[in-house]
Each structure stands twice: as C-alpha cells, then as structure tokens.
N, C-alpha and C positions, 0 to 999 in steps of 0.2 A: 578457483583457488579455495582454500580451508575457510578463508575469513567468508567469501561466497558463502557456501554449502555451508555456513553455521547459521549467517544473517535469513539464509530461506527457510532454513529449519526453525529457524526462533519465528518470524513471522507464522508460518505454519500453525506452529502449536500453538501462538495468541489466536489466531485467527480461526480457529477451532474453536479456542476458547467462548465468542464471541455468539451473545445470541441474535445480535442485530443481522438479517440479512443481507442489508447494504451496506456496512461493513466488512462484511465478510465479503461478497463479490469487488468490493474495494481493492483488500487486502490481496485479491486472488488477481488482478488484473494488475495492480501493484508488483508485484511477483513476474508477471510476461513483461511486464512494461521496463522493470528493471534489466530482465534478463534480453531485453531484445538490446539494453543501449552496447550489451558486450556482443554480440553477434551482429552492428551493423552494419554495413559494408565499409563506412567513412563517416569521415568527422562531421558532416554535414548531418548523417541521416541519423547519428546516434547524439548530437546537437539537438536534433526534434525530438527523437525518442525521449531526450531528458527534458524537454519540456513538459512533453507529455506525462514523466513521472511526477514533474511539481506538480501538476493538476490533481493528478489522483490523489497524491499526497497531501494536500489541501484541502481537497472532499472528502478526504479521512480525520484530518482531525476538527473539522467543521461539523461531521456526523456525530461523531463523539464528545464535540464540546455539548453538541443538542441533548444529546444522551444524556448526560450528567447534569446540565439543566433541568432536566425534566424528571429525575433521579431527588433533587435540589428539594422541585415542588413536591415528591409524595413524603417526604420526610417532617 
C-alpha cells in the first residue's frame, strides 16, 4: 500500500540519517521484520513476526534513550 512505501521510506531516510551503528542495523532489521508480518503465511506466524517487531522496537528506542543520555553528559 502507499501508506507502506511512505513509512519504509521515512524510516529509510532517518536511519541514514543516524550515526550510531546499532541503530541503524535496528532500523534495517526493523524494516524485514515489519515487512515479513505482511507476507506471512497466517495468523499464527505473522502473530510471531509482530512480536518479534516489539523487540526490535524496544531495542531501538532503549538505544536511543542511551544516546541522548550520554548526549545529556557532554553538554
């Protein structure tokens, strides 16, 4: 769908953006991880899949809260 292929595109470009590299491999597994819950064969296995995305999504903005923490200290 459009609203798809806008939300991969905006990720994308943040995640470009981004100099942290486990952020970015986040972001980039975040993106398979979301795209596998629409190609999974059934409910069951796209049920996991979106578990699977809370996680990543979790360790992304855990990463980032750290980021900005430590962003906090050199200021």
């Amino acid at each position: 769908s459009d609203a798809y292929l806008q939300y991969v595109t905006e990720v994308m470009l943040l995640s470009s953006r981004i100099r942290d590299e486990e952020v970015r491999g986040l972001a980039d597994k975040l993106r398979e991880q979301t795209s596998g819950v629409g190609n999974s064969p059934d409910r069951e296995a796209a049920e996991q899949q979106m578990l699977a995305v809370s996680y990543t999504h979790e360790a992304i903005i855990n990463r980032i809260g750290l980021l900005i923490r430590e962003m906090d200290e050199w200021a």
